[in-house]
KOLLUMSE-283945 format. One record per residue (C-alpha): residue in one letter; z, y, x. Coordinates in steps of 0.25 Angstrom, whole numbers, plus 5000, padded with zeros to 4 digits. Layout:
BEGIN
aZYX
...
//
This chain:
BEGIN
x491249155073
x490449035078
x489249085077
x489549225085
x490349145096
x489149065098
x488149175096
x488849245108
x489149115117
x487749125117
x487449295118
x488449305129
x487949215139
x487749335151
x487549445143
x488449585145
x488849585131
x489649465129
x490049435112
x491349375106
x491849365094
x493349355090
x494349325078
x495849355077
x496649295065
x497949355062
x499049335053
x499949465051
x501249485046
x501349605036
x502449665026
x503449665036
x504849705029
x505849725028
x505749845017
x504949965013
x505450075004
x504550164994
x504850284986
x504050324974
x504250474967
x503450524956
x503450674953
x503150724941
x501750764942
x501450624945
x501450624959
x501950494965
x502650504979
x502950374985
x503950394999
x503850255008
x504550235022
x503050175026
x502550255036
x501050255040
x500150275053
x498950265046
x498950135038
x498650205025
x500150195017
x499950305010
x498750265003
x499150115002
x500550154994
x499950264985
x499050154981
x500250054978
x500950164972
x499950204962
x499350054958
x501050054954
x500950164946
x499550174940
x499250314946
x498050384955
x498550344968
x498150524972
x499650534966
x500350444974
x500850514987
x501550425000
x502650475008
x502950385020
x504050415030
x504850525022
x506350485026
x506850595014
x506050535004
x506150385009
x507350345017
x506750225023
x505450155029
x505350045037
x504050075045
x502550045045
x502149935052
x501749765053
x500649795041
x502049805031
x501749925023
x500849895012
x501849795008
x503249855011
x502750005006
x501849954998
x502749854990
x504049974990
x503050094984
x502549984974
x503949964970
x504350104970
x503150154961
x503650044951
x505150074954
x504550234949
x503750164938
x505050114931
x505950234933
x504650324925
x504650204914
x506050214912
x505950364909
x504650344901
x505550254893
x506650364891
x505550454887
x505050384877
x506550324872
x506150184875
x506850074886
x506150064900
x506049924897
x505049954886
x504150064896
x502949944902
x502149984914
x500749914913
x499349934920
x499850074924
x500350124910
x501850124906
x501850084891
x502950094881
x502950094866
x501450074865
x501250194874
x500750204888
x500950304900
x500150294912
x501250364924
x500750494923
x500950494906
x502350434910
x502650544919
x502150654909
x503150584897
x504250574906
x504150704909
x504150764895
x505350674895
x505950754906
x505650894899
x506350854888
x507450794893
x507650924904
x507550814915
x506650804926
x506450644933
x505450684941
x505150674954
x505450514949
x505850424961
x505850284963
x505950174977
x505750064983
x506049964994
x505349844997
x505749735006
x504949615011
x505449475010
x504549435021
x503049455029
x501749475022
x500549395031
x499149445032
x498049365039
x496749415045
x495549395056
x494849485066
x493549445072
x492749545082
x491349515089
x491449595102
x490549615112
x491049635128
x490149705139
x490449615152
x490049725160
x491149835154
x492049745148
x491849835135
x492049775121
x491249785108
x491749745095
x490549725086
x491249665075
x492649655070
x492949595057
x494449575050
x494849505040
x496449535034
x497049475022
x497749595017
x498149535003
x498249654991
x497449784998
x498049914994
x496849994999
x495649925005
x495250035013
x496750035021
x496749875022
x495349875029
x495549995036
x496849955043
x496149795045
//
């Protein structure tokens, strides 16, 4: 920074173009509450569809909650579908905005993936004549009596249990609400080295870096896209 303020100090003198350089420091308040609500439904092919009251204008939601969704569950993040803004489905959302969805929305669909997670354990465990205490979800198997199920084996075994039985649990629901106890903050720093014409008063930027500290990245693309 010194050395471009005196490098143009010097360039500027009475030249046309006149150089500057810049920095902006901020710290942002994020995860603004007070709740957010999630709705995870698995059909019996395997599909996951997860209703949130998050609706986007382009952030990326989508992608960021089928990615938290699917780490939750062990599965291909192609199966996971989002639904925002669906009142039928979803009764509630408190809205999009002050950088507080990846938190709120993200924190409910986590919750409501695992919420699914243990209703399919329990019926796993009824399957197989055993207690859901003794089903155990570890590095994306369920395990129980020395056997392992990744989700789509369990699925497949509940099924055959359903047959059986002459029921049908699918399409398989759980939710979700999360509430904030208080703000997240993030800091970062802008700095641009412009150039200004003194004639037209028109403005150049010929570099701009940012810095953000974004703690744990969804999806890096998204994060720097959006900084």
């Amino acid at each position: 920074y010194q050395r471009l303020r005196k490098q143009f100090t010097q360039e500027n003198g009475h030249a046309k173009i006149r150089r500057g350089v810049g920095i902006a420091s901020y710290v942002v308040t994020t995860a603004r509450g007070p709740y957010e609500l999630a709705r995870a439904r698995l059909e019996s092919d395997g599909q996951m569809i997860v209703y949130t009251g998050a609706c986007p204008q382009g952030q990326g939601h989508h992608t960021s909650l089928s990615q938290i969704c699917a780490r939750e569950l062990a599965i291909p993040v192609e199966t996971v579908k989002i639904v925002s803004g669906d009142t039928e489905m979803i009764h509630e959302g408190f809205g999009t905005f002050a950088s507080r969805s990846a938190v709120t929305a993200g924190n409910a669909v986590a919750a409501a993936a695992r919420a699914l997670r243990d209703r399919l354990a329990e019926k796993i465990a009824a399957a197989m004549g055993y207690q859901a205490a003794e089903i155990c979800w570890n590095a994306g198997y369920f395990t129980c009596a020395e056997r392992r199920f990744d989700l789509q084996e369990a699925l497949e075994l509940v099924k055959r249990a359903d047959q059986k039985a002459g029921v049908d649990l699918f399409p398989m629901e759980a939710g979700a609400r999360f509430e904030t106890k208080g703000h997240t903050y993030a800091a970062g720093a802008h700095a641009a080295v412009v150039e200004v014409d003194v004639d037209t008063g028109t403005v150049k930027i010929v570099k701009c870096v940012a810095a953000h500290e974004a703690g744990t990245v969804i999806n890096s693309t998204i994060v720097e896209g959006q900084l």
